[in-house]
C-alpha positions as CSV (number, residue, x, y, z in Angstrom):
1,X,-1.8,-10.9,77.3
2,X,-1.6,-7.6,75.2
3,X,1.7,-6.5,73.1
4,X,2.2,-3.3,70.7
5,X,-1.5,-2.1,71.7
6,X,-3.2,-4.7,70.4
7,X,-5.7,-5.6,72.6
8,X,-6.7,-9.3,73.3
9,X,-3.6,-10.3,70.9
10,X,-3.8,-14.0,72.9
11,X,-6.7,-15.0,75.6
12,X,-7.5,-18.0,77.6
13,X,-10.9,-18.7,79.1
14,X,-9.9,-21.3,81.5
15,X,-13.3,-21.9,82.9
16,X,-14.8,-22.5,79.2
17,X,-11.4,-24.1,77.8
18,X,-11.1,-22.2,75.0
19,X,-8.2,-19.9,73.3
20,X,-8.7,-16.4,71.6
21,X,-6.4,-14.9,69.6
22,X,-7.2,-11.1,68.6
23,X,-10.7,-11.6,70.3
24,X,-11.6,-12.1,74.3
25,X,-15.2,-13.4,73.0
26,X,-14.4,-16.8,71.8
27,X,-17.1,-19.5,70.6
28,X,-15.3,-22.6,70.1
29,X,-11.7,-24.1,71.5
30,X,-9.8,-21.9,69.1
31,X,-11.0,-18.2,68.1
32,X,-9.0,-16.6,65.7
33,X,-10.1,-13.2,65.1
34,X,-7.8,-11.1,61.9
35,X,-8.9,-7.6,60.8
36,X,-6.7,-5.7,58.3
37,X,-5.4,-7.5,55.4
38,X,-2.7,-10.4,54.6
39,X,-3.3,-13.8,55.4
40,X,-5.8,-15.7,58.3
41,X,-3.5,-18.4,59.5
42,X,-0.6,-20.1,57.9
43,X,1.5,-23.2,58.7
44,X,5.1,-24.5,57.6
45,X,6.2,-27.2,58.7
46,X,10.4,-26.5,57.3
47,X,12.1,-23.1,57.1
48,X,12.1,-23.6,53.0
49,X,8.3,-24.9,52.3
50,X,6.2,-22.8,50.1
51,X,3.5,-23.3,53.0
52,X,1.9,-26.7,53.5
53,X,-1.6,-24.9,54.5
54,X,-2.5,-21.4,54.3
55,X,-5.8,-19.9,54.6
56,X,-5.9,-16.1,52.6
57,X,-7.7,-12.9,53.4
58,X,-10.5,-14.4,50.8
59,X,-11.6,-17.6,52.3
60,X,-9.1,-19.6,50.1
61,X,-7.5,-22.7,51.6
62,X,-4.3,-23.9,50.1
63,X,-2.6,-27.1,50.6
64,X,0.6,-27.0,49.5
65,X,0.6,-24.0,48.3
66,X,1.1,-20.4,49.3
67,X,-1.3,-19.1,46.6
68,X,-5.1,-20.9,46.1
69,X,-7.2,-19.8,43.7
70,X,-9.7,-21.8,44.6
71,X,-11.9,-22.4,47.8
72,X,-9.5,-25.7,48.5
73,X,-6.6,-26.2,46.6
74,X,-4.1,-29.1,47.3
75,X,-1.3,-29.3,45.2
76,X,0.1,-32.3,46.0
77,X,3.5,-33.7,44.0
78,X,4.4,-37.6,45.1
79,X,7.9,-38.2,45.7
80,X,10.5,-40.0,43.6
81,X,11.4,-43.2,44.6
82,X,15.0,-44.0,43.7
């Protein structure tokens, strides 16, 4: 699959079972390949969370947060019980 010239944007090797995303070379199940800048992969889980799990241009994971300063960095606030 290719979409606004980007070449190998999403790839399956059925044969090998694995999925490439930016890359048609993969090495494990899931290949993510980024090149420019912004952020490698992010998830949210609700349309207002400050991202549960990011991973930035740097190598910095975050769990909840969108901005780690350190290699892993969880933020985690328990909830209130009322």
């Amino acid at each position: 699959m290719e979409g606004n010239n980007v070449a190998n944007l999403l790839f399956a090797d059925g044969g090998r079972d694995e999925i490439g995303i930016g890359t048609n070379a993969t090495s494990a199940r899931l290949h993510v390949v980024k090149t420019g800048s912004g952020d490698i992969f992010q998830v949210d889980d609700e349309s207002a969370d400050t991202s549960p799990f990011i991973i930035k241009s740097d190598g910095d994971v975050g769990i909840g947060t969108a901005s780690p300063t350190y290699k892993l960095h969880v933020n985690y606030i328990p909830p209130t019980n009322n």
